[in-house]
BATOR-332832 format. One record per atom (N, C-alpha, C, CB): x, y, z. Coordinates in steps of 0.2 Angstrom, whole numbers, plus 5000, padded with zeros to 4 digits. Glycine has a CB too. Layout:
N
XYZ;...
END
This chain:
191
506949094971;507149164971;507249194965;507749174976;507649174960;507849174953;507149184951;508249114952;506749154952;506149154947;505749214948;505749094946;505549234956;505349284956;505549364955;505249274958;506449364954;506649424952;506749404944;507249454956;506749374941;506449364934;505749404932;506349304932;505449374937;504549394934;504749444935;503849384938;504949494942;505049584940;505249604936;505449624944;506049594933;506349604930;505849604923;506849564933;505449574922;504949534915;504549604916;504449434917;504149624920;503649644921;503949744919;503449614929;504549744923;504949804926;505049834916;505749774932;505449784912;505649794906;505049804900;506149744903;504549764900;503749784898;503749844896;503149774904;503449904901;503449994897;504050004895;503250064903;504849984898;505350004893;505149974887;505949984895;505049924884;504949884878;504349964873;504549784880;503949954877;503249994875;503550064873;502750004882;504050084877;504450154877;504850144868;505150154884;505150104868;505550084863;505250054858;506150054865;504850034857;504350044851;504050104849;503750014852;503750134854;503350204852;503750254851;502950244856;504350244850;504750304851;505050294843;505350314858;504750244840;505050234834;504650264829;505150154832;503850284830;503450274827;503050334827;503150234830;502550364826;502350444825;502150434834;501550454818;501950504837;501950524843;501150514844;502250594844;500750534842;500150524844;500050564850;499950464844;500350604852;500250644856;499750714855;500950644858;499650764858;499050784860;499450874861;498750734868;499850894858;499950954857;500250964865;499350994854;500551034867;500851054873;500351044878;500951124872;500551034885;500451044891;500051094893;500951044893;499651094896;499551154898;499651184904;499151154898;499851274904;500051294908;499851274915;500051334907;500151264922;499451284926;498851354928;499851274933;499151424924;498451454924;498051444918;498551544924;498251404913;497751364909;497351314912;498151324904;497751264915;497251214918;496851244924;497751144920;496851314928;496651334931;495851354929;497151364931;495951404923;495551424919;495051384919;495751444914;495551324917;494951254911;494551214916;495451174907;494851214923;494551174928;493951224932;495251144935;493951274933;493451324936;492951304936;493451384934;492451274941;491851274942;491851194943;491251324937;492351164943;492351074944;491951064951;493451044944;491651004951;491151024958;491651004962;490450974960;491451024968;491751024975;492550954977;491050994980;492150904977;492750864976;493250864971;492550814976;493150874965;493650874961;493950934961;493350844954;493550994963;493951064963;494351054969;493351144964;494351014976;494851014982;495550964978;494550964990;495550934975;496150904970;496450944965;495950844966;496150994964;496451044959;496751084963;496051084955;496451104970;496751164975;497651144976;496151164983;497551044975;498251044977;498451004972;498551034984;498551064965;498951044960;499751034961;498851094954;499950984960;500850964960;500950944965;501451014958;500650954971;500850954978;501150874979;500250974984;501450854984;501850794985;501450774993;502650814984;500950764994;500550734998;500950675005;500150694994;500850705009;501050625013;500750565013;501150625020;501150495010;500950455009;500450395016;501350455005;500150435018;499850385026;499150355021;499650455036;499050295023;498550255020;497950275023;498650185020;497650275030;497150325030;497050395027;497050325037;497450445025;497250505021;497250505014;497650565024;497550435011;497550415005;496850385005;498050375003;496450335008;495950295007;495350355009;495950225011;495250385014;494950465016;494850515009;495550505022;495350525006;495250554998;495050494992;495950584996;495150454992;494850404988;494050394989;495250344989;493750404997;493050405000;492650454998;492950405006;493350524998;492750594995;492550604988;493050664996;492850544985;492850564978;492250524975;493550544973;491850484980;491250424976;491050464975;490850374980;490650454970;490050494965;490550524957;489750574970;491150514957;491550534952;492250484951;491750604955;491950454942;492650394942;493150424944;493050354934;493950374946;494350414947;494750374945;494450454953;495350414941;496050364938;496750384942;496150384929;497150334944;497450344950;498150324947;497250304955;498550354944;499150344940;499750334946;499250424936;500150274945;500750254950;501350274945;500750164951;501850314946;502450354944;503150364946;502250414944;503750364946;504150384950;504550454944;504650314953;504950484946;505350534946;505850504938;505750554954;505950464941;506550424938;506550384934;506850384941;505850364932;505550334925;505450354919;505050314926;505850324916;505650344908;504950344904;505950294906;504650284906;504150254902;503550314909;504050144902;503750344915;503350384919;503350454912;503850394927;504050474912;504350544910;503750554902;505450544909;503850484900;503550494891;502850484892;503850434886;502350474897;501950484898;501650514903;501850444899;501850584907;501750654910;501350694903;502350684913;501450714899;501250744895;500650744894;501550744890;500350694895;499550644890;499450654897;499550554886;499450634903;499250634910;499050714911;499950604915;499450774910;499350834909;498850864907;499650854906;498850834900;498250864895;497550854898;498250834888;497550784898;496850734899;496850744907;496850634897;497050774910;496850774917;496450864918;497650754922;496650884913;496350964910;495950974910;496350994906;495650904902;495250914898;494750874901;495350904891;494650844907;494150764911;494450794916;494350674910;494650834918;494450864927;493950874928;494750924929;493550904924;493050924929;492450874928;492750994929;492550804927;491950734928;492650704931;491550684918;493250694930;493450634930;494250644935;493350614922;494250614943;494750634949;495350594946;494450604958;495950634945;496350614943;497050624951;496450654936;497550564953;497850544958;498450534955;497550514961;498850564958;499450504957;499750494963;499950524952;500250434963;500650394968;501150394967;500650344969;501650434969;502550444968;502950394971;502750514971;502850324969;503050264971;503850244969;502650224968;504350254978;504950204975;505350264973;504850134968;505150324974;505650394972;505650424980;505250464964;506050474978;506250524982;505750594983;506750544979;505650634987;505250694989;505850754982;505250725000;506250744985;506650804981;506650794972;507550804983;506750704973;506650714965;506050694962;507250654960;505450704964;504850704962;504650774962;504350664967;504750814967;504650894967;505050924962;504750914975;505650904959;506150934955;505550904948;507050894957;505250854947;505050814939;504450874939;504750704939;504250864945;503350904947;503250984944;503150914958;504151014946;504351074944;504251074935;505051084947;504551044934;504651044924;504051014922;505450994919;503750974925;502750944921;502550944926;502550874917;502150994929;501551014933;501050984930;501451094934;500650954934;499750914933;499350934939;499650814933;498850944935;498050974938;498250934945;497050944933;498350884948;498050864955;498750834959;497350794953;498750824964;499050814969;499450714969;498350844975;500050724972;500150644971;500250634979;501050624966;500250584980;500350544986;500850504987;499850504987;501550544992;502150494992;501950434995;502750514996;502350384992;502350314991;502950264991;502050294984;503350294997;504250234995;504350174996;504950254999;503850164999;503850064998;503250054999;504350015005;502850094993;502450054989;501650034994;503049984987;501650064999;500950035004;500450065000;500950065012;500550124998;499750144993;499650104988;499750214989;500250094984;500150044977;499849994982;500950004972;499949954987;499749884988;498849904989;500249844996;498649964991;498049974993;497649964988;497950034996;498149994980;497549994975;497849924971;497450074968;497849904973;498149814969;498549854962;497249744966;499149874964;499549914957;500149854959;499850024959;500149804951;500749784954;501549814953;500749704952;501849774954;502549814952;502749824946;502949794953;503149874945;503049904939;503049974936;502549884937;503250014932;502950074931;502950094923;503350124936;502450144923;502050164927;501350114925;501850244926;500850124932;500150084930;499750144932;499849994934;499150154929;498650174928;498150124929;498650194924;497850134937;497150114939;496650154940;497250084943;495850114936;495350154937;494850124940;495050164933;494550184946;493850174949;493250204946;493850184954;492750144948;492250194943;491750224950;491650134937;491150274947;491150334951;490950294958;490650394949;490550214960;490650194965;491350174972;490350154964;491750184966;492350164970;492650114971;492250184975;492250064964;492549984962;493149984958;491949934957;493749944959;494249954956;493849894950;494949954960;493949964942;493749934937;494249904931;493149974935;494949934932;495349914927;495949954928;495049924920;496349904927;497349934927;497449924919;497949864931;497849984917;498049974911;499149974916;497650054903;499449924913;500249924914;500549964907;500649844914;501050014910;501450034906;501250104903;501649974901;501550134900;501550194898;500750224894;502150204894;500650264895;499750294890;500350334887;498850364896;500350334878;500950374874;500450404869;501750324869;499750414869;499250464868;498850484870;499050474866;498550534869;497750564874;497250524871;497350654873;497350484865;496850464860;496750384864;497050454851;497350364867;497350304871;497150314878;497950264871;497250354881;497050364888;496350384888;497350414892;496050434883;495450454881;494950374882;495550484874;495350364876;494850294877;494550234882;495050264873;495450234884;495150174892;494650224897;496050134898;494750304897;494250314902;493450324899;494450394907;493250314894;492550294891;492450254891;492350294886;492950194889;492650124889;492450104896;493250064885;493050114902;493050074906;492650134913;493950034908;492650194911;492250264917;491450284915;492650344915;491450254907;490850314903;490950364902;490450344905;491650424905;491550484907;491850514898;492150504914;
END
């Protein structure tokens, strides 16, 4: 028993550590957020699927596993990167900004999701309020969507499908630039 709440515990401090390194270090971050009538503007003419995920920017989804796997089916033909988050995370909170931007600037190739895992509706809709993103999250309180996309525990993870709908790569722990998130979706999407 001991050893498996170690491994969490191991796993859980990981993006803290990550946090507290980068925060020592230049930001490499990607300039302001965009507004939502920015990201509005910027997404217009995104094709059909990826424009119904913009329609419900910030929303807080119910998390039922058939209308999560149902939206994950309308997206084939387009990678899609599926961000696990809670309200209450640090290494979540320091990595909304970059999630923001790159979900702006790769909206319209590339379905961006998130999973509000292990929080609350009020304090996800309260975070959602001060950093609004292009696409919709799916509540998650014990974690049954994470299990669907093999997210282990942890926050935050970022997983990716590619536009068949093969899970093709988890990055753990916080994206602390657009230059780093940029990259895993070329290397591991094409896009």
């Amino acid at each position: 028993m001991l050893i498996g709440y170690v491994r969490r515990a191991t796993i859980a401090c990981i993006p803290l550590a990550a946090v507290l390194l980068t925060a020592c270090g230049p930001s490499g971050a990607g300039g302001r957020a965009p507004t939502p009538a920015q990201a509005r503007r910027d997404l217009a003419g995104a094709p059909p699927a990826l424009a119904s995920l913009h329609r419900q920017a910030n929303e807080i989804l119910p998390g039922r596993p058939a209308a999560f796997q149902a939206r994950l089916r309308s997206l084939r033909g387009h990678p899609v990167v599926v961000n696990k988050w809670a309200s209450w995370c640090a290494p979540c909170q320091l990595e909304f900004p970059v999630l923001q931007r790159e979900s702006v600037k790769l909206g319209r190739r590339v379905a961006f999701v998130g999973l509000d895992a292990r929080d609350t509706q009020s304090g996800a809709r309260s975070f959602l309020a001060r950093h609004p993103v292009s696409y919709p999250s799916y509540f998650d309180p014990r974690e049954d969507l994470s299990r669907l996309v093999r997210a282990p525990e942890g926050f935050p993870i970022t997983t990716f499908y590619d536009a068949g709908g093969r899970l093709v790569f988890q990055h753990a722990g916080p994206y602390t630039s657009d230059a780093q998130l940029d990259a895993d979706v070329r290397k591991h999407l094409g896009s």
